[in-house]
N, C-alpha and C positions, 0 to 999 in steps of 0.2 A: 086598821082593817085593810088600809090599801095594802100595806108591806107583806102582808099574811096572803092576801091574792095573790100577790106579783109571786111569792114565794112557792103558793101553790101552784101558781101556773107553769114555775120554773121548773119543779120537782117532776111536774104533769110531763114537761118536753122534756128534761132527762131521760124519762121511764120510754118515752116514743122512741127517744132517740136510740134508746139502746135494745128495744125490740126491732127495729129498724136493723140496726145492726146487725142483730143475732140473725135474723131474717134472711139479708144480704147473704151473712157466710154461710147460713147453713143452704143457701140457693146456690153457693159457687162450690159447696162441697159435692153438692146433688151431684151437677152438674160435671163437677170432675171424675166423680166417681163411673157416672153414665161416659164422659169419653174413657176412660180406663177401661171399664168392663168393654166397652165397643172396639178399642185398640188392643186387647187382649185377645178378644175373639177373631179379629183378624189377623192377629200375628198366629192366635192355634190354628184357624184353619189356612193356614200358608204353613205349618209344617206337614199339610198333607198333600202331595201330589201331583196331579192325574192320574188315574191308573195307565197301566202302560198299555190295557186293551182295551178302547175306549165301549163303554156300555152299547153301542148299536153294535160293534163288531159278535161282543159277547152274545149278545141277543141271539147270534144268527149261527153260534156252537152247534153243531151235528154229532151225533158218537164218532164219527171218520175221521173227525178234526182232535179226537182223542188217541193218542197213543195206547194207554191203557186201555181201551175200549176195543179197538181196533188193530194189532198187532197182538201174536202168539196167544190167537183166540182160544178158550178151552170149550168143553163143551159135555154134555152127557154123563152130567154128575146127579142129576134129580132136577126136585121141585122145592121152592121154597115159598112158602105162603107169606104174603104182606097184608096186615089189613090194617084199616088206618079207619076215622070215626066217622060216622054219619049225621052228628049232628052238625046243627049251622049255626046257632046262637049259647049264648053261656047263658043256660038256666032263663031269669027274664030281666035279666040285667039288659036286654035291647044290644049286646057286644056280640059280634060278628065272632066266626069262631070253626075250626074246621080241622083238619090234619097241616100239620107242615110241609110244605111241599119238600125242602130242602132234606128234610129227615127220610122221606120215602126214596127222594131221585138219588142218595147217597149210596145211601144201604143197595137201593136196586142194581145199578152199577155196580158195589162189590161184588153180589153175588153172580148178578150177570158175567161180570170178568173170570169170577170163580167156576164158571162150572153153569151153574144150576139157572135154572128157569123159575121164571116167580111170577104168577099170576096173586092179585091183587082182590081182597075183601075186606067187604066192610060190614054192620050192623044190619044193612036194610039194602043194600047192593045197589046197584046204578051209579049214578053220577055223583063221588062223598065230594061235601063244600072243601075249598082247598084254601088256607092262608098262602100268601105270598108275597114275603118283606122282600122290594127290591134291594134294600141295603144291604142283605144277606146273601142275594145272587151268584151263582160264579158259574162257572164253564159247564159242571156237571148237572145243576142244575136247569139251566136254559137247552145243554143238548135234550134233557128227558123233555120239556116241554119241545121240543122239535122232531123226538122218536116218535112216529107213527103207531107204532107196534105197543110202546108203552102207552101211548097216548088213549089207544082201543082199550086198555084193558084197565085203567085207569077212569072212563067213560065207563066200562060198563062190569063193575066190583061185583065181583060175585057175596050172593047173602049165606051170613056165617049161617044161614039154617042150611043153605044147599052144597057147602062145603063136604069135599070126600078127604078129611084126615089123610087116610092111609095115600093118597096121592101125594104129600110133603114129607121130606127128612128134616123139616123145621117151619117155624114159625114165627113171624117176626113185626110185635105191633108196633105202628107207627105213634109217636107222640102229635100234641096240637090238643089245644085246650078241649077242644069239644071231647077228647076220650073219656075225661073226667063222667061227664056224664054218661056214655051210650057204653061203656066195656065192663065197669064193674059188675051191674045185674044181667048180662046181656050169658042167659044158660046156654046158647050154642058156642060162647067164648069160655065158659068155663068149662063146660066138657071137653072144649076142644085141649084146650091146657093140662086140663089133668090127665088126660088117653095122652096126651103127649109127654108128660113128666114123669108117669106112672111106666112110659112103655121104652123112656132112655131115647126122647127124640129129644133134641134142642130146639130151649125155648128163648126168644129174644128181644129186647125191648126197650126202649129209649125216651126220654124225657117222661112225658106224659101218660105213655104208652105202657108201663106199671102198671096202670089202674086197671088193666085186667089180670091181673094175679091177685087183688085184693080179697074175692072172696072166694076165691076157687077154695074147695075143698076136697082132698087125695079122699082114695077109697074106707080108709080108715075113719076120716073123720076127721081129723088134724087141717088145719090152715097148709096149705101147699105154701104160703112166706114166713112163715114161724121157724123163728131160729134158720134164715136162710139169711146169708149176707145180700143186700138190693141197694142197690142207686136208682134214682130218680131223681125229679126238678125237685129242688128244696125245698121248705117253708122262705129260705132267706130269698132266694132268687124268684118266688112268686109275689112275695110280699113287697119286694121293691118295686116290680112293674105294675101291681094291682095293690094298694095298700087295705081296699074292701074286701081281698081274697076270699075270707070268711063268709062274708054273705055271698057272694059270686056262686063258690063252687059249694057242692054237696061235703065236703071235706080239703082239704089239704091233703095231698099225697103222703108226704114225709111219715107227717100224723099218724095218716091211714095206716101205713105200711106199719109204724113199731107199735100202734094200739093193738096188732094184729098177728105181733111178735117177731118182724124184721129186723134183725143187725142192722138198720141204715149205713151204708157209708156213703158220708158226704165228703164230695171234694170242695175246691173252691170254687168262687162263684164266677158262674159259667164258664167253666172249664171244662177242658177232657176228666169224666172220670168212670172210669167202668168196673164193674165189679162180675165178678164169674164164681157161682158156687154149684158145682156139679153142671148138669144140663143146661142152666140158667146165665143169661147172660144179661145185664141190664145194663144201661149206659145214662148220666143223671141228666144230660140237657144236647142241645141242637147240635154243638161243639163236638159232642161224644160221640157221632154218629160214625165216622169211618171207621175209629177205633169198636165199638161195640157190632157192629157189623162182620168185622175183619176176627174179631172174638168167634162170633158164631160161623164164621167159618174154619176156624181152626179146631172150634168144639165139634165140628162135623169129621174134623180127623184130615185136614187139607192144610198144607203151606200158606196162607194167603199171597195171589201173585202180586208182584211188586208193584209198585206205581210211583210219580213223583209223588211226592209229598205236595199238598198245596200251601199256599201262602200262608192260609188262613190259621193249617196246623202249626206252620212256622210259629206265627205270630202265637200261637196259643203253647207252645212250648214255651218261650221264652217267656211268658207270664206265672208260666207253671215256676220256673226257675227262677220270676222274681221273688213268689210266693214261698218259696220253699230256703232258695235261698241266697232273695238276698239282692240292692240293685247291681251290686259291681259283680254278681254272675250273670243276671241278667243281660247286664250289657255286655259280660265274657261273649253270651252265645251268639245278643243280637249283634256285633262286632263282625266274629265270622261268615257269619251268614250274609252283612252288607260287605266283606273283602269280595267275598267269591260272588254273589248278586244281589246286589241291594233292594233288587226287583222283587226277591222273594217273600218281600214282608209285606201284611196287612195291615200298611199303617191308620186304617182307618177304625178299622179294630183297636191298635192299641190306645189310640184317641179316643173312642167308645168306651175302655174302661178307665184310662185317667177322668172320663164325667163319672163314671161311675161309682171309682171310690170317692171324689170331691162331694157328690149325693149322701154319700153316708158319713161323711164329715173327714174321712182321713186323707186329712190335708196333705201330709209329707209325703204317702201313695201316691195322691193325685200329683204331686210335684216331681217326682220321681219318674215315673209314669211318662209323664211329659219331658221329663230332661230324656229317657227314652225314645221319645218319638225327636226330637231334636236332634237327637245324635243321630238315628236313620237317616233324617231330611238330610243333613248334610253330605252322610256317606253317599247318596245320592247329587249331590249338585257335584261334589269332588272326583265321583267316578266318573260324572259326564265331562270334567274339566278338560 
């Protein structure tokens, strides 16, 4: 009877002893693992930076401090109507929600550079709620927050009911989640679209900013996006930042547009992508926005005037060319562009989308991606050597 205790008791402290164990290492695995993920994150964000204009400088951007804006000004080409959303919340999801700031002060700038004057409307006119990601910030946008003149007419949007058409040679809705709601039913948005599609004005429109072509209908009777080629925000790139989308919004755009018989063309995700069919210009996300702009200024029958190119496009071409094809072109371009200034790149961007594809699981992108931003970082310590 003793030898059967002592033997169970023995069996008892093996069985401790080696949960004990297991215990121990899976505690120093944790534990490793937690320094790794914490010494990786420090080694990623040490291949980004400082920008080289530090954020209070940027703040304080004027149009004068713009080249483009200011130098071989044009002028007395027309009007260009912008109207951006009025709503302030998504549906009653309780989420803040409004026009994008960056999407309007882009576009506005093109045209402005180009020629034309653009006064500003919305749904319900006055004061529309505005997002504003600082992480998206850059020179164009902080100067319109510093324009006076934008600033007025932006404060005080005129309502698409008291809109005079015949005063624009174009039209141009702003994206920001809230258009989802207040443009698709919104009758003085669809009239306005149809007298303008019907009558060979240009129509223009970016990200979210589609949702008012959804139910226009031409005089016939026919869907005004039926069998029209359109870009807009995708289902993919909503669905990553809002994975509720569906209950959020009244629809999905993408959806919307080919239930209602649009060629969708999607580009990649958040990328430049624009699409032009006849008078129609539409641009699929926040990225598209110089390009789809610079579109409808060309469909207006104008050169678009030059400008540099910003970082940010830099950076999004060279995605484009990973995308398409391939890392050792990608790093062909990003290469050139760190001999001649290394400055030129938005490496915080392209850090942005190496989480981005790791979120959706493609590991060897995100790897990639990153050996990307590493070869920038260096082209940078080397030019300053």
């Amino acid at each position: 009877m003793k030898h059967r205790l002592t033997f169970a008791s023995n069996k008892y402290e093996n069985a401790m002893s080696k949960k004990k164990a297991i215990i121990k290492w899976t505690a120093v695995a944790f534990v490793g693992l937690i320094i790794s993920v914490v010494s990786f994150g420090y080694w990623f964000l040490s291949l980004i930076p400082p920008p080289v204009v530090a954020k209070a400088t940027l703040r304080q951007t004027v149009t004068d401090d713009l080249p483009y804006l200011a130098e071989n000004t044009i002028s007395g080409r027309g009007k260009i109507l912008a109207v951006v959303t009025s709503t302030a919340e998504m549906g009653d999801s309780e989420k803040t929600t409004g026009y994008e700031l960056t999407e309007l002060a882009r576009a506005y700038y093109v045209f402005h550079a180009n020629g034309f004057e653009v006064d500003v409307a919305s749904p319900l006119g006055g004061t529309p709620p505005v997002v504003i990601d600082a992480d998206d910030m850059r020179e164009y946008d902080y100067a319109f927050l510093n324009d006076n003149v934008a600033q007025q007419k932006i404060a005080n949007s005129l309502a698409m009911q008291d809109v005079k058409p015949d005063d624009y040679q174009a039209v141009f809705f702003v994206g920001g989640k809230g258009a989802m709601f207040d443009f698709p039913q919104n009758t003085h948005v669809q009239s306005l679209v149809r007298g303008y599609y019907e009558s060979g004005k240009v129509i223009g429109a970016v990200c979210h900013g589609p949702a008012a072509l959804v139910n226009v209908k031409l005089a016939s009777g026919a869907l005004l996006v039926a069998n029209k080629t359109i870009s807009s925000f995708t289902n993919e790139e909503e669905l990553l930042l809002i994975p509720n989308a569906m209950d959020v919004f009244p629809f999905l755009l993408q959806d919307k547009l080919m239930e209602k018989g649009a060629y969708f063309n999607e580009g990649n995700m958040y990328l430049n992508q624009v699409s032009i069919d006849g008078n129609l210009v539409t641009g699929q996300n926040p990225w598209s926005t110089w390009s789809t702009a610079e579109s409808v200024v060309e469909q207006l029958g104008y050169t678009p005037k030059r400008r540099e190119i910003t970082t940010e496009e830099n950076t999004v071409a060279i995605l484009q060319a990973y995308e398409t094809g391939g890392y050792n072109k990608a790093k062909e371009i990003l290469s050139n562009h760190c001999n001649s200034n290394p400055n030129a790149i938005d490496r915080e961007l392209l850090a942005v989308h190496s989480l981005v594809a790791a979120m959706q699981f493609e590991l060897l992108k995100a790897i990639e991606l990153v050996q990307l931003l590493s070869f920038s970082n260096d082209a940078v310590i080397n030019k300053s050597i």
